[in-house]
Structures are given as structure tokens and as C-alpha cells.
N, C-alpha and C positions, 0 to 999 in steps of 0.2 A: 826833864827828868821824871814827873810825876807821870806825864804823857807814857812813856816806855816802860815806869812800873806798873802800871795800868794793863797793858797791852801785857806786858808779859805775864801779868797775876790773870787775865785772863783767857788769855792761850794754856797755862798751865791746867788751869779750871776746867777749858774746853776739851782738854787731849785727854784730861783722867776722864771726863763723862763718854766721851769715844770708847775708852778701853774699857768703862764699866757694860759699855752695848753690847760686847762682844765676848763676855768672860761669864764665867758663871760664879765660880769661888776663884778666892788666891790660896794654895797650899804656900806655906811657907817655909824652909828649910833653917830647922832649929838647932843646932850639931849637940847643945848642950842645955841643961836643964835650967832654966831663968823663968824669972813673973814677966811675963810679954807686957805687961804697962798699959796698954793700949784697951780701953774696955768698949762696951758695942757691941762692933760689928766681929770681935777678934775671942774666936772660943778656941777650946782647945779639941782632936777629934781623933780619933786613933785611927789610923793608916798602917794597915799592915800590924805590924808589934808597933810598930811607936808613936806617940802621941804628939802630934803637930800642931803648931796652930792654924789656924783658917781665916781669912776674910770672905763671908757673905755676905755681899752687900745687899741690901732691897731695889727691888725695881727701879723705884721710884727715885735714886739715887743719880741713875746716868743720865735721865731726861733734866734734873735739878741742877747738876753740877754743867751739864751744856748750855743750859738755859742762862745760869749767872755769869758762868765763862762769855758767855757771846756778849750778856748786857754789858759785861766790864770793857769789853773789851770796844761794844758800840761809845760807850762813854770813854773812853781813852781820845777816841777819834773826833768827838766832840769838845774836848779841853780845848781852851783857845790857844795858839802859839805864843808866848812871851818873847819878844828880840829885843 
């Protein structure tokens, strides 16, 4: 069981550092006025008339989030089997 939460927390880790390689921002589609929660990486930016939120990540984000993703995921492979 710890084996495949392992592997799965790190395939998770690994597949967000993939999509960070590849994106530049996330616009996000807001329909209605709320406190987005989320502090960071998550500002607000005006698009057009209305004011969005955004995910800018840092660089250094997709190389760090593949990097943990893969070690979790070499240490999954390593847990010994229990029978």
C-alpha cells in the first residue's frame, strides 16, 4: 500500500513538473468575484476588462517538482515487499 502511494505521489509530482516545461502562465477562469485563497504564485491581472487570476510559476519550479516526483518515485521502487 505505502509502495503505490509512493509511486502515485510521485508520478503526480513528475506530470505537474512536465506541464510546468511547457506553459508559461495558467489564466484561470473566474465567472465570479471571490478571494482566490491561494497566495504566491496566484495574483490577479486584468485580461481584456476583467480581472483574472494567474498562475506564474518560476522557472526553477518544473525542474524541482520532476526532480522530487522521480526521487519519490525511485524510492517507491526501493521499499521492500511485505508477504
Amino acid at each position: 500500500m505505502l509502495r503505490s502511494a509512493c509511486f502515485a505521489a510521485g508520478l503526480f509530482l513528475g506530470l505537474w513538473g512536465v506541464a510546468f516545461l511547457g506553459i508559461d502562465k495558467l489564466v484561470m477562469h473566474e465567472p465570479e468575484e471571490r478571494d482566490p485563497g491561494i497566495r504566491g504564485m496566484l495574483a490577479k491581472q486584468v485580461v481584456g476588462r476583467e480581472s483574472r487570476p494567474i498562475i506564474d510559476p518560476p522557472e526553477w519550479a518544473a525542474f524541482t517538482l520532476l526532480s522530487i516526483g522521480s526521487v519519490t518515485m525511485l524510492y517507491s521502487v526501493a521499499i521492500p515487499k511485505h508477504n
